[in-house]
Steps between C-alpha positions, in 0.01 A plus 500: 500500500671194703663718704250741613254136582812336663499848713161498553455150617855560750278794641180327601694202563699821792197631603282216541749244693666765722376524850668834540322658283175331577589676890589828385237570279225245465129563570436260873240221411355595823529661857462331853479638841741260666275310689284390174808366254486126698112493408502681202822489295560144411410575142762763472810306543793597258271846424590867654292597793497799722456436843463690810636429856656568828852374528592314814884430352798636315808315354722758318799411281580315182165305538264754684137417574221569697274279692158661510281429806278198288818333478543593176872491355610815285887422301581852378638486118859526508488874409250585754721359786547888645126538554513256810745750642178745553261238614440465922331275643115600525475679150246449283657457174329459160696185301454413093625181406491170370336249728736204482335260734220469735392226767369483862879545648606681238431793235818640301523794295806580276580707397348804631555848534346794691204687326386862546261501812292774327397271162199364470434226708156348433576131684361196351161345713293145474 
C-alpha cells in the first residue's frame, strides 16, 4: 500500500510540475490573436495559451525562436528546435505555450511549440 501511494504521489508530483508535459498535451487557458495578448493576457502569465501571428523573425539553432510581428518573443522547447527550420519570415504560425512574462517592451513565451493550423481556434475577446 506505501508503495503504490509513494508512486502515486511521484506521478502527480511528474505531471503536475513538468512544463513539458503541460506543452505537449495540456488544454490552453485561452487563445489570442496577437495583437490582443498585451491588453488581454496579463492574467494568464505562467498558464498555456495559443496564440496566433505573423512572424517578422527567425533565429534557428540550439535556442530557436520566433519574433511575431506584436513583438512577441516565441523560445521553442528544446525538442522543438527543428520546427524553426520550416518557419520564413511572413508565416502565420499558430504557437501553444506558457506565457512567461508580459510588459509594455516586452512579452515572453517559453516554451512553445507549433500547433496544428487546422484545430480549433476560437480566440479569447473583452
Amino acid at each position: 500500500m506505501k508503495k503504490r501511494l509513494l508512486l502515486s504521489l511521484i506521478l502527480f508530483l511528474f505531471f503536475t510540475g513538468c512544463r513539458g508535459w503541460i506543452l505537449d498535451y495540456g488544454k490552453p487557458a485561452a487563445q489570442f490573436v496577437e495583437k490582443d495578448v498585451l491588453a488581454h493576457a496579463k492574467e494568464y502569465v505562467g498558464k498555456k495559451i495559443t496564440v496566433k501571428g505573423k512572424v517578422s523573425e527567425v533565429n534557428r539553432g540550439e535556442n530557436a525562436s520566433i519574433i511575431l510581428e506584436s513583438g512577441i518573443e516565441c523560445r521553442f522547447h528544446k525538442r522543438g528546435v527543428q520546427w524553426a527550420d520550416n518557419i520564413n519570415k511572413g508565416d502565420e504560425v499558430y504557437v501553444d505555450g506558457i506565457l512567461k512574462r508580459i510588459s509594455l517592451d516586452n512579452i515572453l513565451m517559453s516554451p512553445v511549440g507549433l500547433r496544428d493550423p487546422t484545430a480549433s481556434f476560437k480566440p479569447t475577446e473583452k
